[in-house]
N, C-alpha and C positions, 0 to 999 in steps of 0.2 A: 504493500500500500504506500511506504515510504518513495517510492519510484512515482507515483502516478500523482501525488502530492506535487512532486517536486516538476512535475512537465507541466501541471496545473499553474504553479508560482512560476515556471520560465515563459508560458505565454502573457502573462501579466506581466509581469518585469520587463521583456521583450515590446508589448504593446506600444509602453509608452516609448521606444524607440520610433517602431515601424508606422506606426497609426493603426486608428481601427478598422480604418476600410479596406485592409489588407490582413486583416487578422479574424474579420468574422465566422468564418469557417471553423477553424481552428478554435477559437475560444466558445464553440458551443460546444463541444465536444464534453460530456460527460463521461468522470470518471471512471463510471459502472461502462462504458461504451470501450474505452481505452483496455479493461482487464479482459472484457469478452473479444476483444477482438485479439490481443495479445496472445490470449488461450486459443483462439480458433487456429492462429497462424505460429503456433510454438516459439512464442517469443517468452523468455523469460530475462525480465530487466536487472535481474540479481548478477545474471552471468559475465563474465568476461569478453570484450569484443573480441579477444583471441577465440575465444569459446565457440564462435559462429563461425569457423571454418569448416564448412562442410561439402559433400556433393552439392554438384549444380544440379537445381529445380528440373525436372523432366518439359515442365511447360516452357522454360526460358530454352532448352535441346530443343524443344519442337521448331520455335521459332526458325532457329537457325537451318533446321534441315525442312520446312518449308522455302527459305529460301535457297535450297539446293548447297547448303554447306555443311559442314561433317567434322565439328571439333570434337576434339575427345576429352574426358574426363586425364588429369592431373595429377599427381600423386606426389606430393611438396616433400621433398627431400627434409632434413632437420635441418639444412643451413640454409635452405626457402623457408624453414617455418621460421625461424631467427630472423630473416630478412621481414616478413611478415611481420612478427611480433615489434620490431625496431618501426617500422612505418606504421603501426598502431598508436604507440608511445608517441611519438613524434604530433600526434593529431592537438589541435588545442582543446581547451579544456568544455567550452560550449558542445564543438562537434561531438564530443568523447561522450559527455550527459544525455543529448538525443538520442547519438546512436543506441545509446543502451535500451531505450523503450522504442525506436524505430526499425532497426536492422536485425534481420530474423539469419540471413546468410555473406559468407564470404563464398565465393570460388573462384578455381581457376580450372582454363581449358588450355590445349594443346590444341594450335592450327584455327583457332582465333581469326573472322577475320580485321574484326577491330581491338582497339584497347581495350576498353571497358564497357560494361553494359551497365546500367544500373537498372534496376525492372524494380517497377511496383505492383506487390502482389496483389493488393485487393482496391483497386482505384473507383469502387463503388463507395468504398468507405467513406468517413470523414477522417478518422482515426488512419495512417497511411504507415503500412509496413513495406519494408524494402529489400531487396537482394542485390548484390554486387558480383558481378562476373568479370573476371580478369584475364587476361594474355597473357600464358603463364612466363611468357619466352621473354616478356619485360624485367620476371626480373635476375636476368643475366646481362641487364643493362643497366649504365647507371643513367642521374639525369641529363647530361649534354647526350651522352649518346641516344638515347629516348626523344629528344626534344629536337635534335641535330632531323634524327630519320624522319619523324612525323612532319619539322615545316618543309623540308624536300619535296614531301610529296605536292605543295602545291608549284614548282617547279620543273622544267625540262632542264636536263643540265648535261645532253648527250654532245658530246663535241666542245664544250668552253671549257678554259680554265680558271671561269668563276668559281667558288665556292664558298658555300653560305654553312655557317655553324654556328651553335647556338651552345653559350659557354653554360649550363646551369649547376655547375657543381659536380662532385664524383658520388655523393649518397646515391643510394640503388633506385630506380625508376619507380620504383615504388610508391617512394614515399609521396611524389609529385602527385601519382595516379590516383592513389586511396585520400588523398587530400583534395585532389578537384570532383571525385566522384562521390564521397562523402558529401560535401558542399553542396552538390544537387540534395542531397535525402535533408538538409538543414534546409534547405530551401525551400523543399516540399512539405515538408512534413508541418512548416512554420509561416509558411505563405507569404515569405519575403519578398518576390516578387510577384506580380497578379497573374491568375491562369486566362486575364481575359487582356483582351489587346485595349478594350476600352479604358481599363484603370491603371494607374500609375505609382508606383514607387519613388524614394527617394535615390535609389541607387540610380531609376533609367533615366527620371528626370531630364528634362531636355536633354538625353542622347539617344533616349528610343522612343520613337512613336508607335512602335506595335513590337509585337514578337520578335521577328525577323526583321524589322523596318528600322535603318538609322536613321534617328533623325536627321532635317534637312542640312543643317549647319554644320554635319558630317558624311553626308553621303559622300560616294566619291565609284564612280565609276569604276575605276580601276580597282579600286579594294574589295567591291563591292560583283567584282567579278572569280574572284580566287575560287578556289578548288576547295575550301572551307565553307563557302557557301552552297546553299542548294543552287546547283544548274552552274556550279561554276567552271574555271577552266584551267587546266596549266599551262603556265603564262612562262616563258624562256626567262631562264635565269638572269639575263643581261636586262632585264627590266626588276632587276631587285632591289636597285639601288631606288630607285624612282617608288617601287614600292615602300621600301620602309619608309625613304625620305615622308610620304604622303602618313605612312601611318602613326611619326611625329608632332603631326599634327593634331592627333588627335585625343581622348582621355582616355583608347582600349590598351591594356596591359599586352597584348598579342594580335597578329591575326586570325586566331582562331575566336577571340571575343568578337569578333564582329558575325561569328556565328548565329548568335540567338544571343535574347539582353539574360537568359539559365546561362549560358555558358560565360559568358561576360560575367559576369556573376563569379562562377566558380574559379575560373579564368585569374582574376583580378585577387580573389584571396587567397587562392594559393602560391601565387608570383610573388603578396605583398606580404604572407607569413615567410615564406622561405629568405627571402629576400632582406626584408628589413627585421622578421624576429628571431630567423635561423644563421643569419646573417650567411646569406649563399649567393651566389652571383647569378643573374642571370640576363646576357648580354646576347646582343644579336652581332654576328663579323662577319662580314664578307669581307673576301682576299681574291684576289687576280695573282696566280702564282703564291709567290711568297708575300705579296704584297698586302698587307691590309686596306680595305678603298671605303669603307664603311663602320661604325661602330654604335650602337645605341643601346642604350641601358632603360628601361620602358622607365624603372620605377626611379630615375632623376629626372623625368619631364615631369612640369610643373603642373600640365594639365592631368596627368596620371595620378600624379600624388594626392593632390586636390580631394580625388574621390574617396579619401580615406576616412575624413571624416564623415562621411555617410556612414561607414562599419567598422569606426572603432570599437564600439562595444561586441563585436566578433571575439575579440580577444579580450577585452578587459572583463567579461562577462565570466563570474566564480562561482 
């Protein structure tokens, strides 16, 4: 009962952050609603988020092999389950509290074909329990190599000897990954951002006008064309520089935040936990040869940082 008490007092406490018109959902939510639904979906908030590593959901398998894909079940070594256990710890102290009444599983799959899934398992509810699906192959990676391979991909880099890398530290891939896909289930479960394109937050505030939509004082064609976005494209490396330069201009922590104002979101707190309270670098370089021709650090632009006061209470929140 102690657990169900305490998600009771962090919607309230939180409210007066977020406002109410972003929290009604959530704050109707009855206690007795919270244990039944807990019980339905084998979540017990006493455990350890180590505790929730388990097989992946048969329903989250269907998915993938409806869509004609075939990952397999994982079997975590003890210095996978250590890497694991360390990218737990690592989490702040907010996410760690939710997770405990939201997150029912952890997994990992072999032949993956994304990073991560995060699945909600009963999205009829009010009360929203979570599962987390991982690529198990991340983590024989650390974070620049993880970060390096993922913005590639929205680049053709067949024949130049440009090359774009992304410095974020040597910690295992992990830690990045269970950090940004966490931040979704905080998101969710909290209604930090709204599920409708008509209402607005403080976070999108004049930078999103809907889901998917930047606002106009940010749009931008070219950015707004990447391989990140839906229907985007890969754009030759030799227009990298022209990219980033354009996305200096702006207040997303990445190109991947201009994904969705969820991913912007998760995007932006994990850049700016790592970054400024793990103190870990995370820089963007391109080089022509041995040459450096490019270099930017998202979280020293002014309009980056700015957004932090919208979510310091992310971390000062005990």
């Amino acid at each position: 009962m102690q657990s169900f008490k305490f998600y009771i007092h962090t919607l309230f406490c939180l409210t007066i952050f977020w406002g109410c018109k972003t929290q009604k959902s959530n704050s109707n939510i009855r206690i007795d609603d919270v244990g039944v639904t807990q019980q339905r979906y084998s979540v017990d908030s006493t455990t350890s988020l180590f505790s929730r590593i388990r097989q992946t959901d048969t329903t989250v398998l269907e998915k993938f092999h409806e869509a004609g894909m075939n990952p397999v079940e994982h079997k975590l070594t003890k210095a996978e389950l250590s890497i694991v256990s360390k990218a737990i710890d690592l989490l702040p102290v907010l996410h760690k509290k939710i997770l405990k009444s939201h997150l029912r599983s952890i997994n990992f799959l072999d032949s993956m074909p994304n990073t991560a899934l995060t699945s909600t398992v009963n999205p009829q509810d009010k009360f929203k329990i979570f599962d987390i699906t991982i690529r198990a192959e991340i983590l024989k990676q650390n974070i620049s190599e993880w970060l390096t391979e993922k913005e590639n991909t929205c680049f053709d880099t067949i024949g130049s000897n440009i090359k774009l890398l992304i410095d974020g530290g040597k910690m295992n891939a992990l830690a990045y990954v269970l950090l940004h896909e966490t931040t979704h289930i905080i998101d969710g479960s909290l209604d930090i951002i709204p599920r409708s394109d008509t209402l607005t937050s403080d976070f999108t505030n004049k930078i999103w006008s809907g889901r998917t939509i930047v606002s106009a004082i940010y749009q931008d064609n070219i950015l707004d064309s990447l391989a990140f976005r839906r229907g985007g494209k890969i754009l030759s490396i030799h227009n990298a520089v022209d990219i980033y330069t354009r996305l200096k201009q702006t207040p997303f922590a990445s190109l991947y935040s201009r994904n969705s104002w969820h991913e912007d979101l998760a995007e932006y707190i994990t850049i700016y936990y790592f970054t400024q309270r793990l103190d870990q670098p995370l820089r963007i370089i391109l080089k022509k040869g041995n040459e450096i021709i490019f270099e930017y650090e998202p979280m020293r632009s002014e309009l980056v940082k700015e957004r932090i006061k919208r979510l310091n209470y992310f971390f000062d929140f005990s």
